[in-house]
C-alpha positions as CSV (number, residue, x, y, z in Angstrom):
1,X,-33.0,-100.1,-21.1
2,X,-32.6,-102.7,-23.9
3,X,-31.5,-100.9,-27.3
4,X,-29.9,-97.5,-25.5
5,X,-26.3,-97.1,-24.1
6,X,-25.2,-93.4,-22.4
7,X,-24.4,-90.8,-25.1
8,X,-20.6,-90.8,-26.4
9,X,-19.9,-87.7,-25.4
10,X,-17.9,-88.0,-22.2
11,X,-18.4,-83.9,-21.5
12,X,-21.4,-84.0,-22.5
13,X,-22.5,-86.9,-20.1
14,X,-20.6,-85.3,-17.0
15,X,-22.5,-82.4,-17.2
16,X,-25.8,-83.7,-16.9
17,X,-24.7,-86.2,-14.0
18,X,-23.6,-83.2,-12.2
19,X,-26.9,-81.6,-12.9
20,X,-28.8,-84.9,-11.6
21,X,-25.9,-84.9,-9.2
22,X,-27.1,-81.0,-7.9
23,X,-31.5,-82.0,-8.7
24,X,-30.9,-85.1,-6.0
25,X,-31.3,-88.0,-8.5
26,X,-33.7,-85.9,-10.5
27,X,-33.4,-85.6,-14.6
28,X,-31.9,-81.8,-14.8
29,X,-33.5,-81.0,-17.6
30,X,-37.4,-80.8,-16.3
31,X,-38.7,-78.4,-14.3
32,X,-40.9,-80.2,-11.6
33,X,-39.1,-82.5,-9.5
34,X,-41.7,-85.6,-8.2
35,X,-41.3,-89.3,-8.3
36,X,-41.7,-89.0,-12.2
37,X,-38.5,-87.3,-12.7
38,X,-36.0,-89.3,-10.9
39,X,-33.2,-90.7,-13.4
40,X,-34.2,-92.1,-15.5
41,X,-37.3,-90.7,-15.8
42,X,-40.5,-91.6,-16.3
43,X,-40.5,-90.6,-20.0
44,X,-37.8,-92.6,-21.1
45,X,-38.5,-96.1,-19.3
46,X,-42.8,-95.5,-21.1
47,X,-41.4,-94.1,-24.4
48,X,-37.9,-94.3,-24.9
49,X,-37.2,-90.6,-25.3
50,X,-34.5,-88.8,-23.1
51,X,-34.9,-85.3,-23.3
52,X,-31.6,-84.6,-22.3
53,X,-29.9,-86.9,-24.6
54,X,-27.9,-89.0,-21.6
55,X,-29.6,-92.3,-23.4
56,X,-29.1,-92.5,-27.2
57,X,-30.2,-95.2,-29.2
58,X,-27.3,-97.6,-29.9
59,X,-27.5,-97.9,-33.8
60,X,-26.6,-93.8,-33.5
């Protein structure tokens, strides 16, 4: 998505690919897992908010 890279944090970040990793594509951070949770979710591409902070805005 235009304006968002992946967070910095290289720890950070391989801990929540290992949690989509072990949710089967799904964002780890929700609890429902449907269509509207699969990485990236649904949130993110309509509003531009990543609850789990793998996106961060690029001017951060």
């Amino acid at each position: 998505m235009k304006g968002y890279k992946l967070n910095p944090d290289k720890e950070y970040v391989k801990k929540i690919i290992e949690g989509i990793y072990k949710k089967e594509g799904h964002c780890p951070c929700r609890v429902n897992i449907d269509e509207t949770t699969l990485c990236p979710c649904d949130d993110f591409i309509r509003d531009g908010v990543c609850k789990c902070n793998l996106y961060v805005k690029e001017n951060e």
